[in-house]
C-alpha positions in Angstrom: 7.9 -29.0 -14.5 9.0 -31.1 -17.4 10.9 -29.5 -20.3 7.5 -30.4 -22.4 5.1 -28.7 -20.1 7.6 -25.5 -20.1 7.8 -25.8 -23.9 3.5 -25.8 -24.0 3.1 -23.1 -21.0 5.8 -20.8 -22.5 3.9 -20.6 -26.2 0.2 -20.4 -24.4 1.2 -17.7 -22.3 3.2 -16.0 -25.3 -0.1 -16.2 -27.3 -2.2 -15.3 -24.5 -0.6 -12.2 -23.8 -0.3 -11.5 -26.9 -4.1 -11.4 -27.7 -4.8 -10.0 -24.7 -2.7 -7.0 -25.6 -4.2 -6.6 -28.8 -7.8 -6.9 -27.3 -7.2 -4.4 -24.7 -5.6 -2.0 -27.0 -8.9 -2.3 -29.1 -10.7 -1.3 -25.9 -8.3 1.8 -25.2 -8.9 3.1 -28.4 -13.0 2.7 -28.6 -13.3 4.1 -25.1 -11.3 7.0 -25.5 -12.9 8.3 -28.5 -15.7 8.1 -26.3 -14.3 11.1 -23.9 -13.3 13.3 -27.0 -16.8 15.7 -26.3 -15.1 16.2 -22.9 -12.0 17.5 -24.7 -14.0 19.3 -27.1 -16.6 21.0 -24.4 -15.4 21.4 -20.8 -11.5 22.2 -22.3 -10.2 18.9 -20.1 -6.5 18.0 -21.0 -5.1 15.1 -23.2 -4.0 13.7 -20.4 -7.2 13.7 -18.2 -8.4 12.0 -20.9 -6.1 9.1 -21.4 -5.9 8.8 -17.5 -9.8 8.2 -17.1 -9.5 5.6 -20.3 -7.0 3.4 -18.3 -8.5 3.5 -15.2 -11.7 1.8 -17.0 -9.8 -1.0 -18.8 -9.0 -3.2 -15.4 -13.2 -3.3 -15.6 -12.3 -4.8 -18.9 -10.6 -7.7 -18.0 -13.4 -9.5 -17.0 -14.2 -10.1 -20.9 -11.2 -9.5 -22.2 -9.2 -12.3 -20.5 -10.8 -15.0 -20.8 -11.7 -14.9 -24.8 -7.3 -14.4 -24.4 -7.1 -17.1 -23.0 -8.8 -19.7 -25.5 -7.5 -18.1 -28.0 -4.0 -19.0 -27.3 -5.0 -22.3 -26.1 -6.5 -22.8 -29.6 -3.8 -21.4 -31.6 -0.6 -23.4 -29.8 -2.5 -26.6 -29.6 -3.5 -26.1 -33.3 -0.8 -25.3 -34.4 1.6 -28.1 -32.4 -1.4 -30.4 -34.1 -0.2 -29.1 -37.2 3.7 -29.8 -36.5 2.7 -33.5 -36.1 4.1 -32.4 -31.8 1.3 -33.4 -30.0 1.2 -36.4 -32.3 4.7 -37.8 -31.5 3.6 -37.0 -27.9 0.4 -38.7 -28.1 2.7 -42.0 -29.1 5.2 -41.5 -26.4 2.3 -42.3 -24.0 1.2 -38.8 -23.3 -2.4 -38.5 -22.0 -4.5 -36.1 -23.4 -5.1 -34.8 -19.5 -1.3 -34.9 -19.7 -0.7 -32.7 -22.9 -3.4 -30.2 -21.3 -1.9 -29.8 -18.0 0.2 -27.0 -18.7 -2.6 -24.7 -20.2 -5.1 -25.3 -17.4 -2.0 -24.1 -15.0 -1.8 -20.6 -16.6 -5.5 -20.8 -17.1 -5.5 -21.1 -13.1 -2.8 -18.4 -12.3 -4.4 -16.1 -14.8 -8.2 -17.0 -13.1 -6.5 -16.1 -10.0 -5.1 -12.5 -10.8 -8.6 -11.9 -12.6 -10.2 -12.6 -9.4 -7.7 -10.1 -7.7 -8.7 -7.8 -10.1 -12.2 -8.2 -10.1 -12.6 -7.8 -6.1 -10.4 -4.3 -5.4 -8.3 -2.9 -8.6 -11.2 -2.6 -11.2 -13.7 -1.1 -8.6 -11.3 1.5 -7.1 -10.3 2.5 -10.6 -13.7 2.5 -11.8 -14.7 4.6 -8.9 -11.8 7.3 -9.5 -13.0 7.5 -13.6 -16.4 8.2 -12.5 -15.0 11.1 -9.6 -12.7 12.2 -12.1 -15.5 12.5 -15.1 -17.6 14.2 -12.5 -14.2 16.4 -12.3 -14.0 17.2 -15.7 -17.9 17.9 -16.0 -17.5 20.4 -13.4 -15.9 22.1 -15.5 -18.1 22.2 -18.4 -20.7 23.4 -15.4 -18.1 26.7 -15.2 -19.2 27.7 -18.0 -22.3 28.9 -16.4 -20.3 31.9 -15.2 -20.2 34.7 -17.7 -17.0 36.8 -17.9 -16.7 40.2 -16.5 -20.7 40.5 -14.6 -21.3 39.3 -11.3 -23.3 35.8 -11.7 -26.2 34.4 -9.4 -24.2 30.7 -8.3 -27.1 30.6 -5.6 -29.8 32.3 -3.7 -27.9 35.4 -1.7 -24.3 33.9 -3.4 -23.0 36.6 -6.4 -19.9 35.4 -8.2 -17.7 37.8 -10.6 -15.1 36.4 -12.8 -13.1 38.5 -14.6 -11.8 36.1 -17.4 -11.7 32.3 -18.1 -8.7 30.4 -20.1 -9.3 27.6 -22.2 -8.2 24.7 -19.5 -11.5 26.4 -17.2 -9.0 28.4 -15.1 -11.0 31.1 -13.0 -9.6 34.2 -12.9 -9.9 37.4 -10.9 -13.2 36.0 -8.6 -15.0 37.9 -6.4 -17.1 36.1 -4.4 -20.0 37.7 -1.7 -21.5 35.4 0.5 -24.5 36.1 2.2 -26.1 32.7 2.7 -25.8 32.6 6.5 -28.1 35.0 8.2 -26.2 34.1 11.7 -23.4 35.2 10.0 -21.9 38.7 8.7 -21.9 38.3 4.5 -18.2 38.4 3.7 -16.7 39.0 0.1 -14.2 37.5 -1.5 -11.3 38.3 -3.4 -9.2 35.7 -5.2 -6.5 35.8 -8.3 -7.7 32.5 -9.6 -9.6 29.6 -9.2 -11.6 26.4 -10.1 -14.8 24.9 -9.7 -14.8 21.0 -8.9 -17.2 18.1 -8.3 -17.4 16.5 -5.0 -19.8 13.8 -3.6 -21.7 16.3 -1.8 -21.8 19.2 -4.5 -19.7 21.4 -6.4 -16.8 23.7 -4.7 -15.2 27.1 -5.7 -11.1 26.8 -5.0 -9.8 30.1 -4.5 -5.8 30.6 -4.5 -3.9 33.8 -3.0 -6.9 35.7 -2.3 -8.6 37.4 0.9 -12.1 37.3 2.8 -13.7 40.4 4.4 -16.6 40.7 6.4 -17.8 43.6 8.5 -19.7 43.1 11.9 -22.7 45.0 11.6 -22.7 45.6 15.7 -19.4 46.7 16.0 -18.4 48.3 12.5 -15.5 46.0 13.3 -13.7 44.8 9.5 -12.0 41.0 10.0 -9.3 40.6 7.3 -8.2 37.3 6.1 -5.6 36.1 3.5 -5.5 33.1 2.4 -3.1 30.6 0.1 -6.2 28.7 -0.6 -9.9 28.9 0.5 -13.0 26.8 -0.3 -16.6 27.6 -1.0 -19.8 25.3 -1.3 -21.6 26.3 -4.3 -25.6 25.3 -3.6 -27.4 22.4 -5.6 -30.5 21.2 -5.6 -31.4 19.2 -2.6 -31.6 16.0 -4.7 -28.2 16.4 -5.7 -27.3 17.2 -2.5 -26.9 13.2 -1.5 -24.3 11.3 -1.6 -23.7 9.6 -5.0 -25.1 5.6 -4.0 -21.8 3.3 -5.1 -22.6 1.1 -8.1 -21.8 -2.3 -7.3 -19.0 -2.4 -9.6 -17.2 0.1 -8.0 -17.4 -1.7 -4.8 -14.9 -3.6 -3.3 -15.3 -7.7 -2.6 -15.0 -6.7 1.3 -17.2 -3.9 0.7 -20.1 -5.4 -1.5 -20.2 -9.1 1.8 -20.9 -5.6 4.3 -23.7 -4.4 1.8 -24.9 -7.3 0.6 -25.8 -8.1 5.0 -27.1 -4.8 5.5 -30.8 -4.5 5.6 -30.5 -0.7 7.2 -29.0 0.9 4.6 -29.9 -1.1 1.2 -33.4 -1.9 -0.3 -34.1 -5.4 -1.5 -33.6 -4.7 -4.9 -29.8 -2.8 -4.6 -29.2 -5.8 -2.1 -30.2 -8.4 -5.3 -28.1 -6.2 -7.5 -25.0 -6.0 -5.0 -25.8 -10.0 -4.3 -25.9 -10.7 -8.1 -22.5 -8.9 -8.4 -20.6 -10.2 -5.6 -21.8 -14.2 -7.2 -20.1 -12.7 -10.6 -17.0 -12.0 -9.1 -16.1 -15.0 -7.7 -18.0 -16.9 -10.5 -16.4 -15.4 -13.7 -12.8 -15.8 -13.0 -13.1 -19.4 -13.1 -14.3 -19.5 -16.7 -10.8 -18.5 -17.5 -10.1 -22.5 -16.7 -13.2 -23.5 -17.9 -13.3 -21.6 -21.4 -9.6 -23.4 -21.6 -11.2 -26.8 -21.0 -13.6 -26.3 -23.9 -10.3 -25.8 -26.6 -8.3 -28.3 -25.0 -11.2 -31.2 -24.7 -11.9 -30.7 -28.7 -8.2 -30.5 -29.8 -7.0 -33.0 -27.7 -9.5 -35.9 -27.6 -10.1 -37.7 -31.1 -8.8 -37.7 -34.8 -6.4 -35.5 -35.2 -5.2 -33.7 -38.9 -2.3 -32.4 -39.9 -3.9 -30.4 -42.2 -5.5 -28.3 -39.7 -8.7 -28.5 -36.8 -10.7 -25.6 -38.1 -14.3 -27.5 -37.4 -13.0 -27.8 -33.7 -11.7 -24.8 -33.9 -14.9 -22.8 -34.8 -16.8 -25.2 -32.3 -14.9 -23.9 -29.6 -15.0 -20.9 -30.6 -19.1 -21.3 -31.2 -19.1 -22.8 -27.3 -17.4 -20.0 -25.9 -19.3 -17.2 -27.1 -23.0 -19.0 -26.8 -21.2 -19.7 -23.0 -20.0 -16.0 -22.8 -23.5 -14.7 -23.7 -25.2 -17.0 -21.5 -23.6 -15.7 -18.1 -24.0 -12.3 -19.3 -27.6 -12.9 -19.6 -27.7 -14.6 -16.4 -26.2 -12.2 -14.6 -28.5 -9.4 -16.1 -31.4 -11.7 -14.7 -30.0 -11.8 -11.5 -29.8 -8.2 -10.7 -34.0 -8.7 -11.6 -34.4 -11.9 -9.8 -33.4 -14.3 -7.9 -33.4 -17.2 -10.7 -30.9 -15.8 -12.7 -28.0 -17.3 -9.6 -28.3 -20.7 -10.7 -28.4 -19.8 -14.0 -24.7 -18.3 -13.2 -23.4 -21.3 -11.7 -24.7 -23.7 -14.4 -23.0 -21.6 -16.8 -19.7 -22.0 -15.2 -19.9 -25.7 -14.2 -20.7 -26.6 -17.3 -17.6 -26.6 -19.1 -15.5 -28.3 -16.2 -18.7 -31.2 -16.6 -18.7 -31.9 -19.9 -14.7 -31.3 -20.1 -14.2 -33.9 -17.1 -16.7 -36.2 -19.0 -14.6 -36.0 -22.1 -11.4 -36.8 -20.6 -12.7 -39.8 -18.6 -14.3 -41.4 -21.8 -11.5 -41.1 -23.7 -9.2 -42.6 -21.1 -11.6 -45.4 -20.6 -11.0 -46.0 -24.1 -7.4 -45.8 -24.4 -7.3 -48.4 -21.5 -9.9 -50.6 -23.3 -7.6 -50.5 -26.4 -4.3 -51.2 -24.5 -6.2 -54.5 -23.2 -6.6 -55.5 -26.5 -3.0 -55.1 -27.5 
């Protein structure tokens, strides 16, 4: 790489970063004031809260990036506009393709890390803030349990808890169980505890506790202490299934095995799961393409030193009329099946009317050097 396409690519990917930073701290803040009821409510800690924040910002990234990514192709080239560089380039014999070479290569690493993004760290991290909000709500379900009577969790289940602290710590539980009429009801005895959300239902964790239960044939009391223990707490038998997966918090590898599976998924989740798994390897090459559309109106005609702000502001006009298209199109998809083209025209465009641009103005910087 030539010490002028270092010089470009350094700046772009100073000002990239940088307004992706800024962007995503916007994000961080508006979605964490978003969690505050959870702080408020179920008693969840700081942390918690800030954890489940950042594990939705990689879903993020899908917006966030790209917009980063014209806007520091907009400012640099702008701004080198400005400097009279491009211009002194321009007469050394540097093509416009030339001078825009170094931007569309950090437009194509970051399309590619989006698109690693995209397929497995945004839906696993997604997935965990969802488990762990379902975590946190759990707790705001504890409060259910009234302090110092024995409570009615479920139908033949009786749960006493002595006192609760204000992070939804159980303490002193006794538990009789007397759901199994195979079985001998056993009660049990616990110093602490907490009540958490699984996929299947909610759970009572006991810590240094015991269970008893008598055999009514023999008379016979079994005795057993435990470090830990675990008890089911009944739902209703809605809630009883398994949560369905969204299909952004599916894996790439995951949504091709759902997408082909006509056992499992109806039509419509199958559109839905189709209409994501086309987004995902659709949206990280608008990264290039919303690139193209800055470099093709900075670097092709008149150029001021005074400033670009009418191409500026066209760009900036393309990319979010381009931006809100594929949103659209994808949200038509997920309904039917003609919103998929409308996804790929969306993203061809810009490389069309970008590779059309280029071509005309080399054509005409050829015709010109005839005439000299």
């Amino acid at each position: 790489m030539r010490i002028v396409d270092r010089y470009i690519f350094r700046h772009t990917l100073i000002a990239t970063v940088f307004v992706t930073l800024v962007l995503t701290a916007l994000v961080f803040l508006m979605q964490s004031l978003k969690f505050i009821d959870l702080v408020i409510n179920a008693g969840a800690s700081g942390f918690f809260i800030w954890l489940q924040t950042l594990l939705y910002l990689p879903g993020f990234l899908e917006i966030i990036l790209p917009i980063g990514m014209v806007a520091g192709v907009l400012f640099i080239y702008n701004r080198l506009t400005m400097d009279s560089e491009l211009i002194v380039l321009r007469a050394l014999g540097f093509s416009p393709f030339r001078l825009a070479r170094p931007a569309l290569l950090l437009a194509t690493i970051l399309g590619i890390l989006l698109f690693l993004n995209m397929g497995w760290l945004s839906p696993v991290s997604r997935q965990q803030a969802i488990t762990l909000r379902q975590d946190i709500q759990a707790q705001m379900s504890s409060l259910i349990f009234r302090e110092g009577i024995f409570n009615e969790a479920g139908p033949h289940l009786m749960v006493y808890i002595k006192e609760r602290d204000d992070k939804g710590q159980l303490h002193g539980l006794v538990i009789h169980d007397s759901r199994d009429e195979t079985k001998a009801p056993s009660t049990v005895i616990a110093r602490s505890g907490v009540l958490v959300s699984t996929k299947t239902g909610q759970q009572v964790l006991v810590y240094e506790g015991s269970r008893q239960e008598v055999d009514e044939k023999t008379g016979i009391m079994r005795h057993l202490d435990f470090d830990q223990y675990t008890i089911d707490i009944p739902e209703p038998e809605k809630n009883k299934k398994e949560r369905w997966l969204e299909p952004d918090e599916r894996t790439t590898s995951a949504l091709i095995s759902s997408v082909n599976d006509k056992v499992l998924e109806t039509k419509s989740r199958r559109r839905e799961l189709r209409a994501e798994l086309q987004k995902r390897f659709l949206l990280p090459l608008l990264v290039p393409g919303f690139a193209l559309i800055g470099l093709s109106l900075l670097l092709i005609g008149s150029h001021d030193r005074r400033g670009q702000n009418r191409k500026v502001l066209a760009a900036v006009a393309s990319v979010v009329l381009l931006e809100i298209f594929f949103l659209g199109s994808y949200n038509l998809a997920k309904q039917s099946s003609a919103g998929f083209p409308f996804m790929l025209i969306t993203v061809l465009l810009p490389y069309l009317v970008a590779m059309a641009t280029f071509y005309k103005e080399n054509i005409m910087n050829a015709i010109d050097g005839g005439r000299q």
